[in-house]
C-alpha positions as CSV (number, residue, x, y, z in Angstrom):
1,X,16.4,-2.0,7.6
2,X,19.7,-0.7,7.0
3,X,21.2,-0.8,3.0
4,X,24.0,-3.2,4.2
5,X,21.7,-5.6,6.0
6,X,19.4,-5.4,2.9
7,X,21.9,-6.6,0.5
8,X,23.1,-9.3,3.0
9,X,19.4,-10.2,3.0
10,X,20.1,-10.4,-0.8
11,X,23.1,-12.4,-0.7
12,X,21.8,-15.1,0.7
13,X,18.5,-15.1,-1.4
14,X,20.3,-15.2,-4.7
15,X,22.6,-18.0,-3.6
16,X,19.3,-20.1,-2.9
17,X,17.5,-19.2,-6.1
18,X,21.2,-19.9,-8.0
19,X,21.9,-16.6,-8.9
20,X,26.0,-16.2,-7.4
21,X,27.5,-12.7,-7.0
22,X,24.1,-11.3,-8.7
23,X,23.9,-9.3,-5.1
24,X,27.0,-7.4,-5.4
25,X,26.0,-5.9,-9.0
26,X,22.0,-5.1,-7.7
27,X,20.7,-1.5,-7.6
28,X,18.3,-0.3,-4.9
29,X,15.6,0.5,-5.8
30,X,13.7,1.0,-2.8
31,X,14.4,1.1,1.0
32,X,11.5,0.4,3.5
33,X,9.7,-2.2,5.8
34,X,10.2,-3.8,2.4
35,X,13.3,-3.5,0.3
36,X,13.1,-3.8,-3.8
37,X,16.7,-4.4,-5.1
38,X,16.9,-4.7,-9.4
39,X,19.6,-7.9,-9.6
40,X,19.7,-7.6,-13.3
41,X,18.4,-7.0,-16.5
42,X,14.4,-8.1,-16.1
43,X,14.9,-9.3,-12.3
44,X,13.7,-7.6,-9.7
45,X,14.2,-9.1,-5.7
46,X,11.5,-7.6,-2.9
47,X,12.9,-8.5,0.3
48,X,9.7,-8.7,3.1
49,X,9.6,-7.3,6.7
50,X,10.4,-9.8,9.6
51,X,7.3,-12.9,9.3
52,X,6.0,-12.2,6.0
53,X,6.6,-15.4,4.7
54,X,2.7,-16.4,4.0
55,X,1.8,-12.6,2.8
56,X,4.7,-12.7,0.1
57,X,3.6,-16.1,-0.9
58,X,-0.2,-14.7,-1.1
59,X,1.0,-11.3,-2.6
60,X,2.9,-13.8,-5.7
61,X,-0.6,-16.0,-6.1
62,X,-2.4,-13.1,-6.5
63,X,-0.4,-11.2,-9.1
64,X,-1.0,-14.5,-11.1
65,X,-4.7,-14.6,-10.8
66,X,-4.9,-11.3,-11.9
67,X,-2.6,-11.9,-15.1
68,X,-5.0,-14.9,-15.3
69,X,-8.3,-13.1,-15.5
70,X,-7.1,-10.0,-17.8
71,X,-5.9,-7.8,-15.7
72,X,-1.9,-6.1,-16.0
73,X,0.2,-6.7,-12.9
74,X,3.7,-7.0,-12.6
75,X,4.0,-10.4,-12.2
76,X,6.4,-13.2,-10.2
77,X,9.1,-15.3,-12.1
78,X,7.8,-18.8,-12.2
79,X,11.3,-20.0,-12.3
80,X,12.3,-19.0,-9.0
81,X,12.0,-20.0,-5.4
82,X,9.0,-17.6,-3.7
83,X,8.7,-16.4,-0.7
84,X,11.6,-18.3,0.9
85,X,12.5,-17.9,4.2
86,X,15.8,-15.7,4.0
87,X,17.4,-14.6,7.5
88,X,13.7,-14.3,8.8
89,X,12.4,-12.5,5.9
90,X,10.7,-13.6,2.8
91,X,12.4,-13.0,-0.6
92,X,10.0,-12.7,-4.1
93,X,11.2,-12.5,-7.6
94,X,9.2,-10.6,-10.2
95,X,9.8,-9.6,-13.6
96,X,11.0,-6.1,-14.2
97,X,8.7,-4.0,-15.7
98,X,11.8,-1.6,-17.3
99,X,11.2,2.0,-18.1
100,X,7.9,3.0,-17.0
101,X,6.4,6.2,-15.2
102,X,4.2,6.2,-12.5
103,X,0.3,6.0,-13.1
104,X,-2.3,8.4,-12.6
105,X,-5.7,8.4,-10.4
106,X,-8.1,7.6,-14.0
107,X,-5.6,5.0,-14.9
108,X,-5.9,3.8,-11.1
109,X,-10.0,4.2,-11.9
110,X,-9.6,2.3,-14.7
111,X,-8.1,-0.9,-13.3
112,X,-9.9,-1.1,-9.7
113,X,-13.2,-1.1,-11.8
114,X,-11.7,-4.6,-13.4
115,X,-10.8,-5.6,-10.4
116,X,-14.0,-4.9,-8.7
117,X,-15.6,-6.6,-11.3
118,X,-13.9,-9.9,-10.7
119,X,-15.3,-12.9,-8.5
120,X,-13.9,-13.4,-5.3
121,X,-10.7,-16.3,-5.5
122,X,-12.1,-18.4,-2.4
123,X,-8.9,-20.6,-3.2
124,X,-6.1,-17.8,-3.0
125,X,-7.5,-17.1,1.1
126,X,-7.2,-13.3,1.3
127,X,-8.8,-13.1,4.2
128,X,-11.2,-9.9,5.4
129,X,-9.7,-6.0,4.9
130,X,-8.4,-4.8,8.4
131,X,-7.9,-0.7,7.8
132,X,-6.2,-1.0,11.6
133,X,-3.8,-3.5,11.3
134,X,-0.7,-3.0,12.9
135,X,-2.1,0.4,13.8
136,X,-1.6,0.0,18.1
137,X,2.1,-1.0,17.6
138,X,2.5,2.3,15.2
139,X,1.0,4.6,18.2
140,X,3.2,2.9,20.4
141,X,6.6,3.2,18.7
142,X,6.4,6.6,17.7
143,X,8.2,9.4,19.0
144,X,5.3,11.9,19.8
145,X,4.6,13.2,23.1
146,X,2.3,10.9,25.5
147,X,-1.0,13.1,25.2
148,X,-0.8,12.7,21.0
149,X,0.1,8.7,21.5
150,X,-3.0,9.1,24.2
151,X,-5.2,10.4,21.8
152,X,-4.3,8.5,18.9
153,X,-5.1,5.6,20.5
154,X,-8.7,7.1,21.7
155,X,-9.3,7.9,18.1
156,X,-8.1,4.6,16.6
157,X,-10.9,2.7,18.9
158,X,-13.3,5.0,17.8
159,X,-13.0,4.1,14.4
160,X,-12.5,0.5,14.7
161,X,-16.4,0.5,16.7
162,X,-17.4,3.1,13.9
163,X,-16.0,0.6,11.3
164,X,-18.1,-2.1,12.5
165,X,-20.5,-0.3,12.5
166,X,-20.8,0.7,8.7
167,X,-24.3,0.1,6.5
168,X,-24.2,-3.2,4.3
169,X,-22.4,-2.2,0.9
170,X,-23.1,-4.6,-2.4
171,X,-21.3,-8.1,-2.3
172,X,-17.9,-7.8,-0.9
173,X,-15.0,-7.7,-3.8
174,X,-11.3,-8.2,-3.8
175,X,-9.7,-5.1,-2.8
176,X,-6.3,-4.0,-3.4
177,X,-5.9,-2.5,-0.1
178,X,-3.2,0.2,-1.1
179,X,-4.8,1.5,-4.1
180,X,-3.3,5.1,-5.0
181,X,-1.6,6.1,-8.3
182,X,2.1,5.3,-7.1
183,X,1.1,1.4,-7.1
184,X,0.5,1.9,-10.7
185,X,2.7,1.9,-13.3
186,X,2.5,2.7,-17.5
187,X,5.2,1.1,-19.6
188,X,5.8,2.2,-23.2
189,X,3.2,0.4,-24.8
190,X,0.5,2.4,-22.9
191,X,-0.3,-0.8,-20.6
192,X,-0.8,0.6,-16.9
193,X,0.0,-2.0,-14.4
194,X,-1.0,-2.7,-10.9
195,X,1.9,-3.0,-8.1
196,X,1.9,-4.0,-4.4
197,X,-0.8,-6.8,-2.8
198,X,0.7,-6.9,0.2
199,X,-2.7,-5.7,1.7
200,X,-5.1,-7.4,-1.1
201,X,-7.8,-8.8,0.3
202,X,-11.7,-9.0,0.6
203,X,-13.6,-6.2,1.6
204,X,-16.2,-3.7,0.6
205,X,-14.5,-1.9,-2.6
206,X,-15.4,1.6,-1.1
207,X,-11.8,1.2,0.9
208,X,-10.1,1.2,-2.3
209,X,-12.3,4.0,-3.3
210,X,-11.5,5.9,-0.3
211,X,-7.9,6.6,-0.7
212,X,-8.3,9.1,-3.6
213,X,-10.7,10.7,-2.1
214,X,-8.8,11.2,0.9
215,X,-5.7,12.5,-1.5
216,X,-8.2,14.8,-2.9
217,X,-10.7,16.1,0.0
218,X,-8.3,15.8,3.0
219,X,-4.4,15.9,2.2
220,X,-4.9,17.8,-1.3
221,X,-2.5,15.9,-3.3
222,X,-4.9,15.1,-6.2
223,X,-7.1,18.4,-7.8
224,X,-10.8,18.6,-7.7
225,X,-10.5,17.9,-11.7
226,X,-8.4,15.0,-11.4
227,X,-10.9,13.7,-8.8
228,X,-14.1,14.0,-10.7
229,X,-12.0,12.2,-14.0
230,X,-11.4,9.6,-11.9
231,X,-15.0,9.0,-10.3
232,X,-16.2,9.1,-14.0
233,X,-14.0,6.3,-15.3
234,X,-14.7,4.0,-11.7
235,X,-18.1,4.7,-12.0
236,X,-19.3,6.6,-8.4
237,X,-18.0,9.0,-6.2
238,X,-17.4,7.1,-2.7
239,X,-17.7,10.5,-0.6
240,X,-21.1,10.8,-1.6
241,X,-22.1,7.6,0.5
242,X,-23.2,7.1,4.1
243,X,-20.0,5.4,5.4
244,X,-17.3,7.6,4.1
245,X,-16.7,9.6,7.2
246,X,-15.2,6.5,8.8
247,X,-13.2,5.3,5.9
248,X,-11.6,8.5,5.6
249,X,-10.7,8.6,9.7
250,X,-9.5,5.2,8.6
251,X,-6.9,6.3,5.8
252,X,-6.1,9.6,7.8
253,X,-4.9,7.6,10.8
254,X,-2.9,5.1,8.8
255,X,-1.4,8.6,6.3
256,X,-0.8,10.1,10.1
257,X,1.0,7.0,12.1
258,X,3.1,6.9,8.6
259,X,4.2,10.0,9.0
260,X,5.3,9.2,12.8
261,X,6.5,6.5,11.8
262,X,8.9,7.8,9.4
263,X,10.2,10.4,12.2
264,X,11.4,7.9,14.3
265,X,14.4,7.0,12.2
266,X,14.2,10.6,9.9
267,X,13.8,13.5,12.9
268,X,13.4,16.1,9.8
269,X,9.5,14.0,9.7
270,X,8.5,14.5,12.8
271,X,7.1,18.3,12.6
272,X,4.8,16.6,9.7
273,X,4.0,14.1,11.8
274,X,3.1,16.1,14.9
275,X,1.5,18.5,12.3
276,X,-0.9,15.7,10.8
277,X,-2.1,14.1,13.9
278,X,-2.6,18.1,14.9
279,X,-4.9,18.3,12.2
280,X,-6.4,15.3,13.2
281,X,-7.4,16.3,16.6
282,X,-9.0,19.6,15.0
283,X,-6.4,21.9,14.9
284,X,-5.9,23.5,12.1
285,X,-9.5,24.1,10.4
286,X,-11.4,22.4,8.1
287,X,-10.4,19.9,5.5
288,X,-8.4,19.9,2.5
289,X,-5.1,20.5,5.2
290,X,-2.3,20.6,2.4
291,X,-0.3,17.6,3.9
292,X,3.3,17.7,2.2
293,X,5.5,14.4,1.4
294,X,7.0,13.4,4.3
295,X,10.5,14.1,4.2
């Protein structure tokens, strides 16, 4: 989505919550399948992807429930209209959080224990984890050459079987589905906050787990140290059980089509890309590969 189209997007959301002109003043914050714009002083609008409207809605009920049951989240504006259908995508309004810097993996640790800990909301309807959703149409639309889009989709069905396949874990929690340190954020007073349930839902908590395991042992984005710190404050170290092997093809896939993704609009991503999925298929030795940002 285009800057322009976003703030149009924005225009017409802040003349149905009764906010006039607030669009033209707004800052960008962010520009992705999602768009965050900050409309002014403690307002922040997230603007959806196409057909989001019942995953904002479930995205603003859960940030509640969290605030409900002790745990920090950013949190929606009760005054505003949620999740309203805007030109096709769904608009949310959520309270700035102000100056804050990004989390780290122990205080990630720190607040998936909580969340972990909690019971599962059977009235917000999460519905079950899928680690491949939306994975088929990513192959599909990405620029690589046929043989990678080939194999990516061979691989992808070997993990979903593989997936349904894994050993019986303890009770299924409420995962946060995205859980890595940049979905964290510390204000001022110290508080670190959770950010992002667009993929919250139940699910065996070792996907959470997984993810900073896979920044650590496959794409070497979080040290060794950093690593153990943060299976000390969760409590376990998620590599050391049975079914890891397939959550990590599951969070390499998704890191991969990202990065595909990506190069479709940005051509500087696509030799990441191509070099990602390479690594994938076995190319370029052994794990921890070194993946860099994509552009």
């Amino acid at each position: 989505m285009a800057v322009e189209a976003s703030r149009e997007h924005l225009r017409a959301a802040c003349e149905v919550a009764g906010l006039p002109g607030q669009a033209e003043r707004a800052e960008l914050i962010r520009l992705g399948e999602n768009a965050m714009w900050r409309v002014s002083n403690g307002l922040v609008a997230r603007i959806a992807r196409d057909r989001q409207q019942q995953a904002a809605a479930r995205e603003v009920r859960v940030a509640s429930w969290l605030a409900e049951n002790g745990i920090p989240a950013v949190q929606p504006i009760k005054e505003l209209p949620q999740a309203q259908d805007v030109g096709g995508r769904a608009v949310t309004w959520w309270h700035d959080l102000g100056h804050h810097r990004a989390g780290t993996v122990v205080e990630l640790a720190g607040l998936l224990r909580q969340l972990h800990s909690l019971p599962v909301p059977l009235e917000l309807d999460l519905g079950y984890v899928d680690p491949f959703v939306r994975l088929d149409d990513r192959i599909g639309q990405t620029d690589l050459d046929p043989m990678q889009r080939a194999w990516l989709h061979d691989h992808l069905a070997h993990l979903r079987a593989a997936w349904a396949a894994l050993p019986e874990t303890a009770p299924h929690v409420v995962v946060h589905g995205d859980a890595w340190a940049g979905n964290v954020a510390l204000t001022p007073d110290g508080t670190a906050h959770l950010l992002d349930f667009e993929r919250t839902a139940v699910g065996p908590r070792e996907w959470d787990l997984a993810s900073t395991a896979v920044a650590c042992k496959t794409s070497g984005t979080v040290s060794a140290e950093d690593y153990q710190s943060y299976c000390r404050v969760y409590g376990c170290d998620v590599t050391e059980w049975l079914g890891y092997p397939t959550l990590r093809g599951a969070r390499e896939l998704r890191l991969a089509c990202f990065a595909a993704q990506v190069a479709v609009q940005h051509p500087a991503a696509h030799e990441h890309a191509v070099h990602r999925v390479e690594c994938l298929q076995g190319l370029h030795g052994p794990r921890p590969w070194s993946w860099s940002p994509v552009p």
